[in-house]
C-alpha positions in Angstrom: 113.8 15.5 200.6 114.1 18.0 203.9 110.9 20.4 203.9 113.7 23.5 203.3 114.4 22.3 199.9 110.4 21.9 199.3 109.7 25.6 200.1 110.5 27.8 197.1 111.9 31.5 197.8 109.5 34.7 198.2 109.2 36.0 195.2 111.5 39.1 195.3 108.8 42.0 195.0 111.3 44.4 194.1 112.5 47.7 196.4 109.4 49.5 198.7 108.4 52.5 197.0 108.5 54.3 200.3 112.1 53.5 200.7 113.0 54.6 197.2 110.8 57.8 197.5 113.1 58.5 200.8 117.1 57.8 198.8 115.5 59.8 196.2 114.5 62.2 198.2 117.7 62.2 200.9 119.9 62.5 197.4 118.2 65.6 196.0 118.2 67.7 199.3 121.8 66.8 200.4 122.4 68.6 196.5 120.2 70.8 196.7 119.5 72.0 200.1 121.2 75.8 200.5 121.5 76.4 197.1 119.9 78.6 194.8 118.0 75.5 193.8 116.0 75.0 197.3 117.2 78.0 199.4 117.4 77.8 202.7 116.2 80.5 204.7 118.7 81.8 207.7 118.6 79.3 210.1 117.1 76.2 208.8 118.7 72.7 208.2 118.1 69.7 206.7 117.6 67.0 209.8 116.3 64.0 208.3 114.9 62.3 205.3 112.9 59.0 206.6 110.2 56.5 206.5 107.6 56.8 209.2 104.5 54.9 210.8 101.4 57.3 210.9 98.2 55.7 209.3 100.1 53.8 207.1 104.2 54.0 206.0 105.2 57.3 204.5 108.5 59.5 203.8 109.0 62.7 206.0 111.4 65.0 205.4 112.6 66.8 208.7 113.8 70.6 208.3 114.8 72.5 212.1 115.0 75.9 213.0 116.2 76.5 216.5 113.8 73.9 218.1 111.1 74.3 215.8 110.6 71.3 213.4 109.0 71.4 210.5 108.5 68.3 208.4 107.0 67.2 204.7 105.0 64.0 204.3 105.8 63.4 200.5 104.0 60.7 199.1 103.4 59.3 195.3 100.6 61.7 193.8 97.1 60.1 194.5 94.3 62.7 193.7 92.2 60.7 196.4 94.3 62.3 198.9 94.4 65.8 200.4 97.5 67.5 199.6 99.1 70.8 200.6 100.8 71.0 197.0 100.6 68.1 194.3 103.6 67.9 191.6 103.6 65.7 188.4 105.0 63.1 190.6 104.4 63.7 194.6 102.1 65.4 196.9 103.3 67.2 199.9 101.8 67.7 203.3 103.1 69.3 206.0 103.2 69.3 209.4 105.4 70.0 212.7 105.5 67.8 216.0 106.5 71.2 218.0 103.4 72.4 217.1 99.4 70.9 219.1 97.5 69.0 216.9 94.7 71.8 217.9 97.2 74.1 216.8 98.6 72.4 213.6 96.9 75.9 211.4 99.6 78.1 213.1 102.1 76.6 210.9 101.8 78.1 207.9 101.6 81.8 209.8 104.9 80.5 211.2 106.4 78.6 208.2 105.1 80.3 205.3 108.7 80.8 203.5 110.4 77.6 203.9 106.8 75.2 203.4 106.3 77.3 200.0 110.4 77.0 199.2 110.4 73.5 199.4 106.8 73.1 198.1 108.4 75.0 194.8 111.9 73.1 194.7 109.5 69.9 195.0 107.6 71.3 191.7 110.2 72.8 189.4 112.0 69.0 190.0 108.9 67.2 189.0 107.1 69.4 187.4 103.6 70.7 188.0 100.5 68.8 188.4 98.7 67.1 185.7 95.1 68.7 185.2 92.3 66.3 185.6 90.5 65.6 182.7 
């Protein structure tokens, strides 16, 4: 018996939930993004739906004005977590790498209509939050 026949397979864990948040994700906008669903206000475009490394694996969807970025960390709701908005199914974060960390509060001032546009495309999708009981 050669010790590659004695080795059984991995078991097959099924698809990453990041990578699955990200195609369902990447689908939706490339609908939805510029329509009455999830206007786009002048000027911005969808860049990028993706995983990315921070303190752990998460999907980031990437929105650019001009050379201003403005991206979404949207995650799988977990009420542990500190969340800009939280949906029936996802909380959103937001952030932009244009932007100093010291700085990161000046986003909102700067953002305010395209963070609470997709913040409300993200809900009406999913539906709101579940209360806590």
């Amino acid at each position: 018996m050669s010790s590659e026949a004695s080795h059984a397979p991995a078991p097959d864990t099924g698809p990453d939930p990041v990578d699955s948040v990200v195609a369902e994700l990447c689908a939706a906008l490339e609908k939805d993004f510029g329509t009455p669903l999830l206007p786009a206000p002048a000027g911005w475009v969808l860049a990028c739906v993706e995983p990315r490394d921070f303190r752990r694996r998460v999907p980031v969807v990437e929105l650019r004005h001009g050379d201003q970025r403005l991206c979404f960390i949207v995650t799988r709701t977990d009420p542990r977590e500190p969340a800009y908005k939280r949906t029936a199914r996802h909380d959103v974060t937001y952030f932009s790498e244009d932007v100093p960390d010291e700085e990161q509060d000046k986003i909102y001032r700067r953002d305010r209509e395209m963070i609470e546009t997709f913040a409300r495309w993200l809900s009406n999708r999913d539906g709101p939050a579940k209360s806590p009981r």
